[in-house]
KEZA-487464 format. One record per residue: residue number from 1; residue in three letters; z, y, x of N, C-alpha, C in turn. Coordinates in pm, whole numbers, plus 32768, in hexadecimal, padded with zeros to 4 digits. Example, Ala and Ser with C-alpha at 12.3 -4.5 7.8 and 13.67 -1.06 7.14 Angstrom:
% residues 2
     i    aa   n.up   n.north   n.east   ca.up   ca.north   ca.east   c.up   c.north   c.east
     1   ala   830C      7DC7     8527    830C       7E3E      84CE   830C      7EB6     8528
     2   ser   82C4      7F1F     8505    82CA       7F96      8557   8313      8003     850A
END
This chain:
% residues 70
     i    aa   n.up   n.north   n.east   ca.up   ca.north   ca.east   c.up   c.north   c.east
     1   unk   71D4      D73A     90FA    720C       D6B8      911E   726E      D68E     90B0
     2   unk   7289      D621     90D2    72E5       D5CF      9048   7374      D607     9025
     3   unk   73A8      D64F     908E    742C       D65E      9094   7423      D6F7     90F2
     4   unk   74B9      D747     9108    74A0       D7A8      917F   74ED      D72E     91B5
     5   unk   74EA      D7B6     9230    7529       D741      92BF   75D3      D734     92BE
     6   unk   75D9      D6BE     92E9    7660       D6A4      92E7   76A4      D651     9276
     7   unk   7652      D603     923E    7647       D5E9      9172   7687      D559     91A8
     8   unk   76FE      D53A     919B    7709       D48D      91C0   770A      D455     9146
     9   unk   76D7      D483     90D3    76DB       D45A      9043   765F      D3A6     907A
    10   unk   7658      D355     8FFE    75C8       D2EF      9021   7567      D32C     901F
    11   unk   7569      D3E8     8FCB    74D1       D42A      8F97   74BD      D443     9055
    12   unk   74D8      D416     90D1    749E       D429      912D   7484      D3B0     9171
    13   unk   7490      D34C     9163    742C       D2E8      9171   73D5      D2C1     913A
    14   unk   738C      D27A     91F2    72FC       D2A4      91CF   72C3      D21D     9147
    15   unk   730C      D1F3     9117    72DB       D175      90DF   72F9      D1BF     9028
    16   unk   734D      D22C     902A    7344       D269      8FAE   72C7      D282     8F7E
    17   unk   72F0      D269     8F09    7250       D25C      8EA1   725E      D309     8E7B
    18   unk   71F4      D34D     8EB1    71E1       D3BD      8E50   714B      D3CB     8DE4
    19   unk   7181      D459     8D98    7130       D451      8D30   70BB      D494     8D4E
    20   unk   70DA      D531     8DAF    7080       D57E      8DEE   6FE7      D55D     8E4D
    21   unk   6F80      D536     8E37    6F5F       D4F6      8E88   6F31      D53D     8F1F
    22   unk   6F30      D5B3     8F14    6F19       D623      8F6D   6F9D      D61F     8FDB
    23   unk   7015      D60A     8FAB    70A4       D5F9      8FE1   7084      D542     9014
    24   unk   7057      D4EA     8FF3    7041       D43F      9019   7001      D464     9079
    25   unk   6F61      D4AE     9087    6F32       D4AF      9096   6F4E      D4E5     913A
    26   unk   6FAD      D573     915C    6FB8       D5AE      91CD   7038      D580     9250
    27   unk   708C      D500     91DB    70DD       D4C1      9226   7099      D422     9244
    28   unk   701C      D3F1     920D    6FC1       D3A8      924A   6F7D      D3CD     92C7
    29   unk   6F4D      D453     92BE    6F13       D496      934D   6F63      D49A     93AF
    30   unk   6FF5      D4EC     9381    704B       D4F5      93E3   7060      D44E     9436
    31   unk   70A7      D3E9     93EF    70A3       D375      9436   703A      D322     9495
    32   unk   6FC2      D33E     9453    6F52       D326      9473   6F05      D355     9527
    33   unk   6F1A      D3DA     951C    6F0E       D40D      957E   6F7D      D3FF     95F8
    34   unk   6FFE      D3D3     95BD    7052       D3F6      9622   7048      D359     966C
    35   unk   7044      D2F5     9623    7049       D256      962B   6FCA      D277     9687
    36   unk   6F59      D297     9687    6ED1       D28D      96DE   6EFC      D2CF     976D
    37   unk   6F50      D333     9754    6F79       D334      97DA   6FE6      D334     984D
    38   unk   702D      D2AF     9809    707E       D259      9848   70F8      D27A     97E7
    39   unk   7129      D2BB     9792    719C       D2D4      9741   71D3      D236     96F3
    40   unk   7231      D248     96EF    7246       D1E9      9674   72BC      D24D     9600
    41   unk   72C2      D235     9597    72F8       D272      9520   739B      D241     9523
    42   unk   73D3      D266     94E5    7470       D23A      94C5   7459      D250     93FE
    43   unk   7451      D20A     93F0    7449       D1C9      9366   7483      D200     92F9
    44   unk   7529      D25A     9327    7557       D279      929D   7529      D337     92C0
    45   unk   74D2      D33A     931A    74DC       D3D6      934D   7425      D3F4     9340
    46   unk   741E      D432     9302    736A       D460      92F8   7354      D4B1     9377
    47   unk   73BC      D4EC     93C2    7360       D571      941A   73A2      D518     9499
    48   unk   73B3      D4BB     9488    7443       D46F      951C   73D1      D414     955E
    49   unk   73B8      D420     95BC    735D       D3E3      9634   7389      D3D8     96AC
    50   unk   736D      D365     96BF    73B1       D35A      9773   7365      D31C     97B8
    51   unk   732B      D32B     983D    72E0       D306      98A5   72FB      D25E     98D0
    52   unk   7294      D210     98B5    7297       D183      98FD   72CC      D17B     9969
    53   unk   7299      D170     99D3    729F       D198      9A57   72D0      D201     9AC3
    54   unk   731E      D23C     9A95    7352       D2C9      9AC6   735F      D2C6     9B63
    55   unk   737D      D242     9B87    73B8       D268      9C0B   733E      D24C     9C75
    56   unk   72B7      D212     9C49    722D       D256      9C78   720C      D2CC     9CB2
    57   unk   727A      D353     9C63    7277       D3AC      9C5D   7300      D41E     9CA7
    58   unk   72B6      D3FE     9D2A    7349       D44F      9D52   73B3      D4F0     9D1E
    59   unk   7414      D4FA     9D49    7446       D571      9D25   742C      D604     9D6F
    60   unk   742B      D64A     9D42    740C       D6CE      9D81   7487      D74E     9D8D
    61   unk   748E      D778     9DDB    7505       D7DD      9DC6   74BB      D868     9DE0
    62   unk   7452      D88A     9D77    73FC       D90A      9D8C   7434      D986     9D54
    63   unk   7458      D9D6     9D55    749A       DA61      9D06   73EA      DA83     9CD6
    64   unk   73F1      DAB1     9C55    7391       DAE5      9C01   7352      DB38     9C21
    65   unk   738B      DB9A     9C9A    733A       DBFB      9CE6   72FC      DBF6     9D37
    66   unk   72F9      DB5F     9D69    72B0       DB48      9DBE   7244      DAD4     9DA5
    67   unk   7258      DADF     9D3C    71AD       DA89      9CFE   713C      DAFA     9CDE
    68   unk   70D0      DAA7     9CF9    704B       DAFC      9D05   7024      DB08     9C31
    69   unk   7059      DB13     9BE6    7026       DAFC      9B5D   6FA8      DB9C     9B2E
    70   unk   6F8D      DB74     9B19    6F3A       DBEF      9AE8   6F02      DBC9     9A63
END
């Protein structure tokens, strides 16, 4: 990715021109994918996504031990 995390430099927005195209290329996917499913981006942050609609989505008060994950 363009930056590590936490980079508030401009090299982490997403509108920075890079040279890498493999690095353009995986913060295109990243946005890409996240925007398709309902995300929207925060502009000066490459890995910063936040939910449209959140409150669609109620809250849960589950302790981790008691989810079925496998």
């Amino acid at each position: 990715m363009p930056t590590g995390f936490d980079d508030f430099t401009e090299r982490a927005h997403h509108n920075y021109p890079l040279k890498d195209s493999t690095v353009a290329a995986n913060r295109r996917l990243l946005k890409t994918v996240m925007e398709k499913h309902g995300f929207t981006s925060l502009e000066t942050e490459w890995w910063h996504y936040f939910f449209r609609n959140p409150k669609q989505y109620p809250l849960m008060d589950i302790a981790f031990e008691d989810l079925d994950v496998k």
